[in-house]
Every structure is written in C-alpha cells, then in structure tokens.
C-alpha positions in Angstrom: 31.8 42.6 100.4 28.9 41.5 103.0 26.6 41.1 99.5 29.0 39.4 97.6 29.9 36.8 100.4 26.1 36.3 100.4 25.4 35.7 96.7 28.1 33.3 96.6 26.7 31.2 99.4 23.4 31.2 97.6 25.1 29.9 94.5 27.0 26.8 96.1 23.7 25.9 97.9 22.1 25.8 94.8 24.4 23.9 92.7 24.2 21.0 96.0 20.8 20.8 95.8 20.9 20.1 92.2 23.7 17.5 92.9 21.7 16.0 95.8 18.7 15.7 92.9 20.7 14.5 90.3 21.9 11.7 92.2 18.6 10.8 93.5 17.4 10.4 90.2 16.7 6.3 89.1 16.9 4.8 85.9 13.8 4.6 83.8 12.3 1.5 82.0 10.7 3.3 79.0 9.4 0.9 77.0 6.1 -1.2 77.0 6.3 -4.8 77.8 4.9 -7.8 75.4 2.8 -9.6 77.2 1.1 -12.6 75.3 3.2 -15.2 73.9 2.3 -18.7 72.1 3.6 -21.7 73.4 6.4 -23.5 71.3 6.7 -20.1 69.3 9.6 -18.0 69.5 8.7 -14.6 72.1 11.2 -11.8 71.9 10.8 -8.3 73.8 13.3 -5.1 73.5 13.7 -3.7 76.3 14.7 0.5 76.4 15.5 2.6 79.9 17.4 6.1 80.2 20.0 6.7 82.6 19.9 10.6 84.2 23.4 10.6 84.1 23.8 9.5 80.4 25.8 6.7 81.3 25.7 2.7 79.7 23.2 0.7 80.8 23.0 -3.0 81.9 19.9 -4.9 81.8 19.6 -8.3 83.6 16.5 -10.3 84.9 15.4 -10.6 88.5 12.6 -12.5 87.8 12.0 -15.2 84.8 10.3 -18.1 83.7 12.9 -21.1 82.6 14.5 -20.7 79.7 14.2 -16.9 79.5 17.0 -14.9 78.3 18.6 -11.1 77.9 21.3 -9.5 76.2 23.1 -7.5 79.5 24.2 -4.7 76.9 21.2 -5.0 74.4 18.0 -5.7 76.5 16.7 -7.8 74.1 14.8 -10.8 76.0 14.0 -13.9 74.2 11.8 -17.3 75.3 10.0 -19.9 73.8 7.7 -21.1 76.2 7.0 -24.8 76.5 3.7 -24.6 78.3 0.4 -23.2 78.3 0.1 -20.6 81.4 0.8 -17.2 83.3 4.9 -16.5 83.9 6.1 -13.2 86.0 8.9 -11.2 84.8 11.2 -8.4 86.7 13.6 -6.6 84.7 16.6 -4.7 85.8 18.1 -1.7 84.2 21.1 0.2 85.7 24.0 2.4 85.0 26.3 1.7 87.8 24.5 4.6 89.9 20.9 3.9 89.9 18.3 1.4 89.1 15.5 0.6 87.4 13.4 -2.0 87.3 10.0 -3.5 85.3 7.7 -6.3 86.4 5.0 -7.6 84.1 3.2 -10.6 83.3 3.3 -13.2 80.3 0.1 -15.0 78.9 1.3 -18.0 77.0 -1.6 -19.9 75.5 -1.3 -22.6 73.5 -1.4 -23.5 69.7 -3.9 -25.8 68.3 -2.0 -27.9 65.9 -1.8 -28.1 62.1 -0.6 -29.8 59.8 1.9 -28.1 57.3 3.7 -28.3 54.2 4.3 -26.8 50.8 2.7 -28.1 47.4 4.5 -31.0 46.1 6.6 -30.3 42.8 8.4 -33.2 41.0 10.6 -33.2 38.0 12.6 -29.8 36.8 13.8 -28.2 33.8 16.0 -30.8 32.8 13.7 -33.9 33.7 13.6 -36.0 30.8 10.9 -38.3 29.4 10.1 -42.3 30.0 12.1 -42.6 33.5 11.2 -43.1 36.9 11.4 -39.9 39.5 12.7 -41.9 42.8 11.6 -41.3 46.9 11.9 -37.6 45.8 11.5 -36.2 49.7 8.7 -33.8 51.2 8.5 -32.5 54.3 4.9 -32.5 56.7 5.3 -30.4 59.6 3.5 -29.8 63.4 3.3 -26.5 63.6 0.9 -26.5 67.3 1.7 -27.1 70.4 0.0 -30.7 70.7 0.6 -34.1 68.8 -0.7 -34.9 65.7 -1.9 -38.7 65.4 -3.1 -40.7 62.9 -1.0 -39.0 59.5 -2.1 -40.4 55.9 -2.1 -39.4 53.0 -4.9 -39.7 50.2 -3.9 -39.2 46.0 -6.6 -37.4 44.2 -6.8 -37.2 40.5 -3.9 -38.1 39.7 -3.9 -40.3 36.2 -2.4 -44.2 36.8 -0.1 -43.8 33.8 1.8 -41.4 36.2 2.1 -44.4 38.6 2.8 -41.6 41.4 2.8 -43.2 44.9 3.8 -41.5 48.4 4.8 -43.3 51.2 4.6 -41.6 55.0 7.0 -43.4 57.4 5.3 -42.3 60.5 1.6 -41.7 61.7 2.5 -39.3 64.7 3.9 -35.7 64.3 4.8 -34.2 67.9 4.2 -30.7 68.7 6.6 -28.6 66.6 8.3 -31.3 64.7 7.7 -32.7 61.2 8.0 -35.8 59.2 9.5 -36.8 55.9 7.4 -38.1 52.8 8.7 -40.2 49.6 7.5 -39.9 46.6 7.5 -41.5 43.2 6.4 -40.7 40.1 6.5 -42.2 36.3 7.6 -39.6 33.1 5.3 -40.2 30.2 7.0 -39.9 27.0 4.4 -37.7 25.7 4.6 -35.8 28.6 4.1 -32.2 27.8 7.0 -29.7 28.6 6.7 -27.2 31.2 4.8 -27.3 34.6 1.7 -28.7 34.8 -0.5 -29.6 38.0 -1.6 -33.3 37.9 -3.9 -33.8 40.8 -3.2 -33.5 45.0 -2.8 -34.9 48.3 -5.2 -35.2 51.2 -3.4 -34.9 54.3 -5.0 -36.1 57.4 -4.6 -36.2 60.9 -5.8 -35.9 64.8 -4.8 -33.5 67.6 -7.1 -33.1 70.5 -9.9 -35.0 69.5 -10.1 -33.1 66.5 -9.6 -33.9 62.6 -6.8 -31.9 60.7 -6.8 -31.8 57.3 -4.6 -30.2 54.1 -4.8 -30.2 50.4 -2.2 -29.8 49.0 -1.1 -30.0 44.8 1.0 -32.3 42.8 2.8 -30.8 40.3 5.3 -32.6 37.5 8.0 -30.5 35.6 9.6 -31.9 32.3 12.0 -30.6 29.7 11.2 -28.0 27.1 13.5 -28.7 23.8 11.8 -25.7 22.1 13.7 -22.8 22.9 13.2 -19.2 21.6 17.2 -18.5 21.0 16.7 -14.6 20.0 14.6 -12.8 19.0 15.4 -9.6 16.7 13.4 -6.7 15.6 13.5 -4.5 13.1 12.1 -0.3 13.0 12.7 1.9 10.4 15.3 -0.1 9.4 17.2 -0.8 12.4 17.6 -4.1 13.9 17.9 -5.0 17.4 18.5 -8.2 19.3 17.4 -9.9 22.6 18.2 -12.9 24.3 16.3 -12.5 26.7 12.0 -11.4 27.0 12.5 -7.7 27.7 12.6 -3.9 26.5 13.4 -2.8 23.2 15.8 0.2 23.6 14.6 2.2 20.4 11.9 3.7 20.5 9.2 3.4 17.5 7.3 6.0 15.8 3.6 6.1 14.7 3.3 4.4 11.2 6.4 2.7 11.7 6.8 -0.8 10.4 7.9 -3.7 12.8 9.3 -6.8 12.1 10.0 -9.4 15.0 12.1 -12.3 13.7 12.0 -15.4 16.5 14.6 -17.8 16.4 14.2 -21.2 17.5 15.8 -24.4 18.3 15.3 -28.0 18.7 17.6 -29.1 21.4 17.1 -32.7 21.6 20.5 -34.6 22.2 18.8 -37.6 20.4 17.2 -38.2 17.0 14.2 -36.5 17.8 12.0 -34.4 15.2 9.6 -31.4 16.1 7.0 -30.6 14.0 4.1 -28.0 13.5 6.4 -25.5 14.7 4.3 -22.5 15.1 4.3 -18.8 16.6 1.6 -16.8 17.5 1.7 -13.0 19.0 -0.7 -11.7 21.6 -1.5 -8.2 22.5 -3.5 -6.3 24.6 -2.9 -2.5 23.8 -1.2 -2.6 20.3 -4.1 -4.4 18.1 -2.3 -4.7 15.0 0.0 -7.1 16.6 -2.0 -9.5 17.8 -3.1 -12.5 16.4 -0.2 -12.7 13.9 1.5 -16.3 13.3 3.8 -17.9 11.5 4.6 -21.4 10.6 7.3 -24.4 10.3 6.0 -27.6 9.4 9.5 -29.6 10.9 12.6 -28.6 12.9 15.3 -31.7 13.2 17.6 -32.1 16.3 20.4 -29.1 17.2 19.2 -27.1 14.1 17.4 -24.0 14.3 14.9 -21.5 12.5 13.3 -18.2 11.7 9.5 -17.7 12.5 8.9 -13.9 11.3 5.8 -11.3 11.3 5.3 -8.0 10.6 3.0 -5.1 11.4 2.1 -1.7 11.6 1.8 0.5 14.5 -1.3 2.8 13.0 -2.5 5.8 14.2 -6.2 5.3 13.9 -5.3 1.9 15.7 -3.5 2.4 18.9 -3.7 4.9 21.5 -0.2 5.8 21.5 -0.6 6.5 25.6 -0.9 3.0 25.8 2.8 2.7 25.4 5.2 1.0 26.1 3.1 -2.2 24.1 3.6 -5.5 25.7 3.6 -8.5 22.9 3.7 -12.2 24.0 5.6 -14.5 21.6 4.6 -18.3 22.0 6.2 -20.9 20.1 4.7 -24.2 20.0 5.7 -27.7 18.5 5.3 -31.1 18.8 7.6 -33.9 19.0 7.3 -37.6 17.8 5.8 -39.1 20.8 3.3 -36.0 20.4 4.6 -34.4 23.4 4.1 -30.8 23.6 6.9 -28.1 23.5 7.9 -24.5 23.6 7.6 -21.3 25.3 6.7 -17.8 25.4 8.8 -14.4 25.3 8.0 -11.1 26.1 8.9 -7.7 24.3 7.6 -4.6 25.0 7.6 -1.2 22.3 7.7 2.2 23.6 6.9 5.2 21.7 8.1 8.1 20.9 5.9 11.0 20.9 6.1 14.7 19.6 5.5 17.7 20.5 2.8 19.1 17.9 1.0 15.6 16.5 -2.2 15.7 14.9 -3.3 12.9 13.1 -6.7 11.6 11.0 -8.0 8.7 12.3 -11.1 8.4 9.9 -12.5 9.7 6.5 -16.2 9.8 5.4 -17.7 11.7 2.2 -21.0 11.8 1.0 -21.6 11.7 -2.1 -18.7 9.9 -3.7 -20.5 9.7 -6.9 -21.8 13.8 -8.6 -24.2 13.8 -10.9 -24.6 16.6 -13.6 -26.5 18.9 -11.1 -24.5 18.1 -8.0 -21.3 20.1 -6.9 -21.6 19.7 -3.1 -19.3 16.9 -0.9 -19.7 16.9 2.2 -16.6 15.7 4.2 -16.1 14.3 8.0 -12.4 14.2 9.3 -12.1 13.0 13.0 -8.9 13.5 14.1 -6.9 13.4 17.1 -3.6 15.6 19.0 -0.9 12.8 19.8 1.3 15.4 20.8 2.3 16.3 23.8 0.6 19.9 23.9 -2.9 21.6 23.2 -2.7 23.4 20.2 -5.5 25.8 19.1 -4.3 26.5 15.4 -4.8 22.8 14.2 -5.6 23.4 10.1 -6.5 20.8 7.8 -6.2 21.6 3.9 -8.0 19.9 1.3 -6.8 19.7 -2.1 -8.4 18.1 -5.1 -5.1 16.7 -7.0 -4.1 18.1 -10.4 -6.8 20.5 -10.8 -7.0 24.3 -9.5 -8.9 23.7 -6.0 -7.6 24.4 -2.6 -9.1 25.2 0.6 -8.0 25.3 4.2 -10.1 25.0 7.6 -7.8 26.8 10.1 -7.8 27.5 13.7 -9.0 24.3 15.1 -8.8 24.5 18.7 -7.7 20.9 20.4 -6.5 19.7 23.4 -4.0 16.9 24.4 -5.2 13.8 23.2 -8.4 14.8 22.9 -10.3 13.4 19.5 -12.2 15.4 17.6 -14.9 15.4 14.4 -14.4 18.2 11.6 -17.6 18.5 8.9 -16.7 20.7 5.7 -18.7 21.2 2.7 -16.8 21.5 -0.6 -17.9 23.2 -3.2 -16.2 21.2 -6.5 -15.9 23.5 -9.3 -18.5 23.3 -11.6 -16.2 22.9 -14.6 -15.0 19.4 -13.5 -15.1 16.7 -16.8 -16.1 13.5 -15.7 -13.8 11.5 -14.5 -12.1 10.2 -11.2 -10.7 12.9 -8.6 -8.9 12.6 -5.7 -9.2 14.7 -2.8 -6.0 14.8 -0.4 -6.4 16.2 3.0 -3.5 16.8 4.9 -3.5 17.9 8.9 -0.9 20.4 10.3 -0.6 20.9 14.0 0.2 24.6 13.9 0.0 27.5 10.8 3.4 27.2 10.2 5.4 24.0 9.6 4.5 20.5 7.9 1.7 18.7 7.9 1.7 15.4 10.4 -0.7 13.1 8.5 -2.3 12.6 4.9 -5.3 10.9 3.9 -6.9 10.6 0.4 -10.4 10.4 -0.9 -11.8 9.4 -4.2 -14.8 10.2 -5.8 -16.4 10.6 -9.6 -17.7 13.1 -12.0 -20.3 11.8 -13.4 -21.2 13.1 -17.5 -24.0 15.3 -17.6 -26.5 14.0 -20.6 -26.5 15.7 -24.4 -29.1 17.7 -25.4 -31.7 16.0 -27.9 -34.0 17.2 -30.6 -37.6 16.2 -30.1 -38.6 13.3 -32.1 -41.0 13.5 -35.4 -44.1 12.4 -34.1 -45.6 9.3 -35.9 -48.9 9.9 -38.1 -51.6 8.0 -36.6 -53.3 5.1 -38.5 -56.8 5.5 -40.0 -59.2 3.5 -38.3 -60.1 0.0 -39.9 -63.6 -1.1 -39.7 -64.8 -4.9 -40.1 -64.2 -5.0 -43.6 -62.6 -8.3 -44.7 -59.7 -8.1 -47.0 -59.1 -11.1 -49.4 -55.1 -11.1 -49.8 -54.5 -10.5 -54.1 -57.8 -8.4 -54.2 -57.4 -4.6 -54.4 -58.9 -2.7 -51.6 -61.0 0.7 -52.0 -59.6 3.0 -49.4 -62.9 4.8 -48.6 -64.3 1.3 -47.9 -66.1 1.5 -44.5 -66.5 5.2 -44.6 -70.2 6.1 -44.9 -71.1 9.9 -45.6 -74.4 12.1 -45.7 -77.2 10.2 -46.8 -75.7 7.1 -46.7 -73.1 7.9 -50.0 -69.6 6.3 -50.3 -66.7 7.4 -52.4 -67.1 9.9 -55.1 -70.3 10.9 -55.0 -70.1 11.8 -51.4 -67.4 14.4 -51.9 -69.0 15.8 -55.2 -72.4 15.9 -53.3 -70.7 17.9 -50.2 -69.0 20.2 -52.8 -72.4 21.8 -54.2 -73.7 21.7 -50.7 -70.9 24.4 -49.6 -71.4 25.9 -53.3 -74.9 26.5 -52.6 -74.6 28.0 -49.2 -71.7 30.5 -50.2 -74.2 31.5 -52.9 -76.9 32.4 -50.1 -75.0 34.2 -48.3 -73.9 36.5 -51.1 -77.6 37.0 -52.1 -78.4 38.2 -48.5 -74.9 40.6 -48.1 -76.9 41.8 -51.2 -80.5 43.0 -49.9 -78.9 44.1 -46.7 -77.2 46.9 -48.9 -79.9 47.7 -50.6 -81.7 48.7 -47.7 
C-alpha cells in the first residue's frame, strides 16, 4: 500500500510541474520582419506567432510610426510612409494567457522621381477615315517621392498631314500624383487600316536638380473593311470551316491534297470599291504551301468573294515531325483613296502518322539511255521511316513493267525517322527490243503487307546496229603522166609508159616475150648436161 501511496504522489507532482511549465510558456513571434520600405510606396508585413496552448491569437502594435496599421485577427501590418528616415516598431501577439512581442526597425528611403506613362494609342477598330480624333486623354504620372517641374512635351516624326497636337495643362507633377494630356489627331483618307506607329513624344521634366526624360510612341488605329469571313478547307475530300484563325480538326495524310478557300468581304457602308484583292500564304515548315496567291482584280461594297489555292503535302517535301503546319493567310486590297486594307488568318495542319511508313524521297539512275553492249543500271533510292517504329525488314522491289523482270532488296534495317540511301545494280535482260521501259519501285515497311510508296523510272533500249558485208574495194586508177590530151583526138593507152630500151607499145611486149623465151630455153639446155654427167 506504502509503494502505491508513493507512486501516486510522484505522478501528481509530475503532472504540476508540467502545468507550472506549460503556463509559463509565452507566445512566439515566428516570423521575420521587413525592414526597408520606400517612401510614398505601399509597405505591408505578415506577421505569424504560435500560442503553447493552441489558442487564437491577437496581434496589436505597441510601437508604430503614423499611419501604421494591423489586422488584430490577421497580423497583417500595412504603411505607406510619407518620409525619408528610420521608424521603430513593437508588435504584440497574445492568446489571452501569454505574450509575445517583436521590435524591429524600418528604413524608409526615398524615391527619385520619374516620369510615367503608357505609349499613346489613338483611333480603334472602328475609326473611320477624313475626321478629326478630339482631346483624346493621356495620363503622365509621378511615380517618386519628389516634385517633378518643368513638364513638356516634344512631337517627333510625326507627318503634318496628321496634324496631331498634344496639349499639357500643367508643368508640375507632385510626388505620387499625375497629370492629364489632350491629344488630337487628323484621319487621312488614305490612311492604311490597322495599327501603325507614326512617330513619339519626348517627355521632359525636373526633380532635384536633375533632368527626367521619357519616350514614349504615337500610334493611330483605323478601320479594316477587308475582312477574311471564313475560311474552308478541303482533305481528301472533306471540307471543313473556320471563322475564326485556328486548328483544323482533321487530320491530313502524306500526299493528301489541300485546298484552302478564303472568303472575303468589302464592308464599306458607303459606295466604296476595293481593288487588287489579293491572297498570299506563308509557311515556315510545310514548303509546298508557301508562296501560293490568288487574285481579285475588284470587290464592290457588302459583296463578297472566294480567293482559293491548292497544294500538296509531299513526302520528299515536309518532315512530317514538323507537324502540326502553321500557314498565314494575308489578304490585301486597296480602296479608292488608295488606302490599304485587309488581314491575316492563321490555320494550322496536323498530321496523321502510321505505324510502319516508309517512303522514297528521291530516284537517281545511271544510265538512262543502254546501248547494244550495256545491260547494267545502276539505281539510288533514298528513302525514309515516317512511321512511328524502327523496322528492320524494310524491302524495296523493283519491277520493270510488262516484261518478265522482278527483283526484291529485303531486310533493310531502319530506324524511326531516320533517312537512308539504297544503291542496287540491275541486271536488264539481255533480250530487251529497243524501246522505252519503265522501272516501278515500290517500298514496303515490313515482308508482309502493302507497299507505302511508289516511284517510277524511265529509261531506253537503245537498237544494237545490223551486221554489214564488207564493201567491193575500188580498182585503183593507172597513173597519168604529163601527156596532153587534145579533147576529139584518140588517146594510146600505153602513152607515157616507157619499157626496156626505151620501146613503147607493141614492140616492147613482143621484145619481153623472146626475152623469157630465150631464158626458158637455157635453162632446159643446162637441166640437160647436168644429166648427162
């Protein structure tokens, strides 16, 4: 009983001294004061303390420069100074129980001063043409903590015909405050449509012995009375419309045809005539559609038109991981006081890609012409996996059309969008007439299935030559000598010739006739005594 007495004694004392701590315990100002503020510029600083007992917390302020404020249940103070100099702080924390308290220090230096405002725009969408834009206001502020003396205003490059004038009712802008400008400003009637800067403004001023100075730009806004209505297009067949730049939701394919149809209108509410109505397309990624126009040569008031082009989206043209394509559409025109108009749309194409793609992008052979002893092409295919895997059972097949020739290069090992050059050397059968031939080459991603692309090659046969007979050859002439011949007068053909002993003619052969008589009869005489012997 003694032990138990004992233990429960110890317990109690315990659980008093952890009282007696407990409510010893203050409240705690965790967080870090802000202690550099700008004079005539808003200072705020959250304030964040813990209570040991959990309870809700009130904050006040012990200690404050005028003017300073806190939110009793939020902590939140806020100031904005109105001098330069050094202001103490104490802030209170407490939940009823215990308190806690911060003291800190505020630097409040102050602002040199400058002289604001934003760029002047005139006119808007709907200003119209030959009228007066009246005391349109604008706002120059102070935004330091001094004066500003002295204000003007200087117009730079803007054009007299604009007779634009701005008039600053006061010289002085005190510290924080701001002023009100007027301007004015003339509408051409050939004023172009749109935005357009015209020139700017030279602010001016003085604040502590020092010059301040801003630039800022004058800008003039007009109507635009050629507007892009809709614009439609057409893939594979299926149109599409937008009234506003943007997104086409189908998707297009490789080789697909697009046509983009633009409709315009004049929306003059007076007799007013645009002419030279033109579109032109721009494009950074998808070549084949840039550059393209089309043309109107007149467009009369509230009636409206079709500007149209076309293109491909080729293969060997566009890197389909480009997409989506982005294609400006600008319409232009020009009204009868030679004013300007129009405006450019957006559309962007997306693409949609396959699996298993491989596609030529470009054909060479060599030779295109055979002669009779050539039967040798050789053939360079570069082509390229558009799909969306690697693949290494690529094949391409050539095929020389309507004659007995096929022949397949197979296992072609390429990865995703990777481009590659394939060389083959054809062997053309050696039978081939002369002629024209065509050779087709197809491209298949895989061993099995269809073939993703086609292109076709031409070249000729040439005829290999007959075989001749050799030609009689032509006797050769006699030779002439100097012998004059008198035309009518017969000629002795053995004129000129001069034989042994100086005979001519007859006598000459009869002469060399007993000559070889003679010898054959010597020789027989000796055959004679030789057998004899």
């Amino acid at each position: 009983m003694k032990s138990k007495t004992i233990l429960a004694i110890i317990a109690m004392a315990m659980l008093l001294v952890t009282v007696q701590q407990a409510l010893a315990e203050d409240v705690t100002i965790t967080s870090q004061p802000v202690t550099s503020a700008t004079m005539n510029m808003p200072y705020e600083y959250q304030v964040t303390a813990t209570s040991p007992h959990g309870d809700p917390l009130t904050y006040s302020l012990v200690q404050n420069p005028s003017g300073m404020t806190i939110g009793g249940d939020t902590g939140l103070i806020t100031w904005t100074p109105g001098q330069a100099g050094t202001f103490p702080v104490n802030v209170s924390a407490t939940d009823g129980n215990t308190t806690g308290y911060q003291a800190y220090e505020i630097t409040v230096t102050a602002d040199p001063s400058q002289i604001s405002a934003d760029h002047l725009r005139l006119g808007s969408t709907t200003q119209k043409r030959d009228q007066f834009i009246l005391s349109q206001p604008w706002e120059i502020s102070n935004t330091g903590s001094y004066d500003i003396t002295g204000l003007q205003g200087e117009v730079i490059g803007v054009h007299e015909r604009y007779n634009f004038s701005l008039q600053i009712p006061a010289t002085t802008i005190p510290a924080g405050g701001s002023v009100t400008a007027y301007a004015t400003i003339y509408v051409p009637k050939n004023e172009d449509a749109g935005q357009r800067d015209l020139g700017m403004i030279r602010l001016t001023g003085t604040s502590q012995g020092e010059q301040r100075t801003l630039d800022r730009t004058v800008s003039l806004e007009v109507q635009n009375n050629l507007v892009i209505e809709e614009i439609e297009v057409r893939i594979g067949g299926r149109r599409e419309r937008l009234t506003s730049p943007g997104s086409v939701s189908r998707n297009a394919q490789l080789g697909d045809e697009i046509e983009v149809r633009v409709k315009v209108k004049n929306t003059f509410d007076e007799t007013m005539d645009i002419e030279d109505i033109e579109l032109e397309t721009f494009s950074d990624d998808l070549w084949d559609a840039d550059g393209l126009d089309d043309f109107i040569s007149r467009l009369r008031r509230g009636r409206t038109a079709d500007l149209v082009v076309r293109f491909t989206i080729d293969p060997r043209e566009v890197d389909p991981f480009d997409a989506p394509f982005y294609i400006d559409l600008m319409v232009t025109g020009i009204d009868e006081n030679n004013a300007r108009h129009g405006e450019t749309w957006f559309i962007s194409l997306d693409l949609e890609t396959r699996t298993r793609d491989i596609r030529i992008l470009d054909t060479r052979m060599s030779p295109t012409i055979l002669r009779c002893d050539e039967r040798i092409i050789n053939v360079d295919v570069e082509i390229r996996n558009l799909g969306t895997r690697d693949t290494d059972t690529a094949m391409l097949r050539y095929d020389i059309l309507d004659v007995d020739f096929l022949e397949w290069h197979r296992d072609i090992e390429i990865y995703e969008g990777e481009t590659r050059n394939i060389n083959r050397r054809i062997q053309v059968p050696a039978n081939l007439e002369a002629g024209v031939y065509y050779l087709q080459i197809d491209a298949y991603p895989l061993r099995t299935g269809s073939s993703t692309d086609t292109e076709l090659l031409t070249f000729t046969v040439e005829a290999c030559p007959v075989d001749e007979q050799p030609p009689t050859p032509t006797p050769t002439p006699p030779p002439i000598d100097d012998t004059t011949i008198i035309p009518g007068t017969p000629v002795d053909r053995t004129a000129g010739e001069r034989g042994f002993l100086g005979l001519q003619g007859d006598a000459y052969i009869v002469l060399l006739g007993a000559l070889v008589l003679i010898l054959l009869i010597v020789v027989v005489i000796l055959m004679v005594l030789m057998a004899r012997k």
